[in-house]
N, C-alpha and C positions, 0 to 999 in steps of 0.2 A: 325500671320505673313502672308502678300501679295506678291507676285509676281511682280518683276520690270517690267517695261515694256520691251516688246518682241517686235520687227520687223524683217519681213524677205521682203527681198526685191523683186519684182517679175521676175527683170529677174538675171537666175540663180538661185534663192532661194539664194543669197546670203543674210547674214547678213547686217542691215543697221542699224544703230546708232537713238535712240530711241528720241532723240533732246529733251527733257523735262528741262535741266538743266535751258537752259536761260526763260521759263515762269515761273519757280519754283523760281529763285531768282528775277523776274520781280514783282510776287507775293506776296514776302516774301517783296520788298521795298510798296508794297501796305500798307500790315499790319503793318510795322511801320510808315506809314502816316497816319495811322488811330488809331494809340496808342493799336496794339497789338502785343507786343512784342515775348509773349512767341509761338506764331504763326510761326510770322518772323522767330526765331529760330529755329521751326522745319522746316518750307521749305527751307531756307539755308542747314540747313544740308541734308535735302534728296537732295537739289542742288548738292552739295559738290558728293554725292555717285553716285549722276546721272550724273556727270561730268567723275568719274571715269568709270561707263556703259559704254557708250559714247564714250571712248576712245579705252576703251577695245573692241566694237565693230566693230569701226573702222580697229582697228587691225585685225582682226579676218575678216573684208571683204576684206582687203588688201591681203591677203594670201591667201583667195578662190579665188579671180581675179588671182591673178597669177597661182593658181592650175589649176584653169579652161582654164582662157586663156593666157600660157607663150609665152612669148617673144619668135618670130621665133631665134631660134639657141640654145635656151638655152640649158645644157647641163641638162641630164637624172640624173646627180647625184644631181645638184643644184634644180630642178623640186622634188628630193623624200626630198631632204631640205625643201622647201618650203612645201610639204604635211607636212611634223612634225611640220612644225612653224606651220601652218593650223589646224592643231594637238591641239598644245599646248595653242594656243589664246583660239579657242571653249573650252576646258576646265578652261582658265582663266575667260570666260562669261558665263558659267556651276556654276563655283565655288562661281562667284558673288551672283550670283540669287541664289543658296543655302545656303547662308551663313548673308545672308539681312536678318534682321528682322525690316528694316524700313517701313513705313505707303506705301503701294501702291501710287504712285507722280500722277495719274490720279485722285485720289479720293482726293488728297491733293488738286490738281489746282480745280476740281470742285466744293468741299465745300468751298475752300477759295472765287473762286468766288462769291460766294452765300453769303459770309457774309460781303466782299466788297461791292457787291449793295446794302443790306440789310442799309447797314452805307450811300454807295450816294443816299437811297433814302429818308434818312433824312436830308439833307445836299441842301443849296443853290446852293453851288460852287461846283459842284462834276463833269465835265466835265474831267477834269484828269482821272478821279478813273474810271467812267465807258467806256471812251475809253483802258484804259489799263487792264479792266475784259475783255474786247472784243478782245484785243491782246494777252493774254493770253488763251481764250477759243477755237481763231483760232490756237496757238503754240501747245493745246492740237489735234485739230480734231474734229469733231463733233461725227464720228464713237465712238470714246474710252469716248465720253463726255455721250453718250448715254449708252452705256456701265456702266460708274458707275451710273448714275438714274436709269437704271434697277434694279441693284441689293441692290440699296439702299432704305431705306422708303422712300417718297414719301417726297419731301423739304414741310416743317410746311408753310402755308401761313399766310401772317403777315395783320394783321387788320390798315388801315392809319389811325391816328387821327393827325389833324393840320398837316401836310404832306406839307414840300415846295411846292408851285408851281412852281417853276424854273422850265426850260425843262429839262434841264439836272438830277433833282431829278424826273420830271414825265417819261423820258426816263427810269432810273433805277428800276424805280416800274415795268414797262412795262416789259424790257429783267426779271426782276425778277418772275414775271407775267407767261411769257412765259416757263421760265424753271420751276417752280409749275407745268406745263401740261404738260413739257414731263414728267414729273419724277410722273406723276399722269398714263403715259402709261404702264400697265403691260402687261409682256409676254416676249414672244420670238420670237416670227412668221417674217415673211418680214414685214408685214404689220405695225405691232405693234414696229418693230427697225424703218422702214422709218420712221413712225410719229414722234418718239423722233430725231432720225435725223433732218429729219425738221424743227422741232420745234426749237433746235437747232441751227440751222444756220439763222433762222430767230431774233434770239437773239441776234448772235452775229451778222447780219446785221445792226443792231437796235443798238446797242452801237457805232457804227460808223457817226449816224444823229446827236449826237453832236456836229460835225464838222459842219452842214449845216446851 
């Protein structure tokens, strides 16, 4: 079992809603464009639980904003109101995240990625699919995308035979290309997260030149 995703917002330290639901089911319409159903199905469903995060999260910043900063007059008994509801949300988003035992939705979007381009970069017409890996990889962050390549082996690279030349399949090899060498960076250091960082963001800059 993984850990949902977690944000804390920086000012305040409040709570801020982990926004994963809509690349997880943007994903999940991927894999059934590509005839992978049972896929589709589990990112739907982590959608589905990441929608309830999400919400619950929301609540839970709503209540620390007014803890923190209440409305001039309010009154001292509706203020120790509002700390209990403040209260009760954090342990509604405590409960969540102990009680999940679904797939970590970070490690979902960035394998699904990866077997999205894998598919456009066999593929003539794949202009769709690999602009929509690249709206998904920016919905994810590059930070939490570097994040699961670290801790994962290192994505298998794929040998081309007879390989489209369309640009949009030579795109796809490329951003695919790309994330093969972050997730070839191991460590932890600065040094070693900014590379896959990088690398990263040059990926999903690069799913965007189908447009040009």
């Amino acid at each position: 079992m993984t850990t949902l995703a977690f944000v804390i917002s920086p000012q305040h330290g409040l709570a801020a809603p982990p926004g994963l639901a809509e690349p997880l089911y943007r994903l999940a319409a991927l894999m059934r464009s590509i005839n992978r159903p049972l896929d589709a199905t589990e990112l739907k469903t982590a959608a589905a639980a990441q929608s309830v995060l999400d919400m619950s999260y929301a609540r839970l910043a709503h209540f620390q904003e007014l803890s923190l900063n209440p409305p001039r007059g309010m009154p001292l008994r509706q203020w120790g109101e509002v700390r209990h509801r403040t209260r009760e949300a954090r342990a509604g988003v405590d409960w969540l995240h102990k009680h999940s035992s679904l797939p970590n939705a970070d490690t979902l979007l960035v394998n699904g990625a990866v077997a999205v381009l894998r598919t456009a970069s066999q593929r003539e017409q794949s202009v769709r699919l690999v602009q929509e890996v690249g709206t998904v990889l920016y919905g994810l962050g590059s930070h939490c995308a570097a994040i699961v390549l670290a801790e994962q082996d290192p994505i298998e690279e794929d040998r081309w035979k007879d390989a489209p030349t369309a640009t949009s399949a030579r795109i796809a090899r490329a951003v695919l290309n790309i994330l093969i060498q972050a997730s070839r960076i191991r460590g932890w250091d600065d040094a070693e997260e900014q590379g896959r960082i990088g690398l990263i963001e040059q990926a999903c800059h690069l799913t965007q030149q189908t447009a040009s």
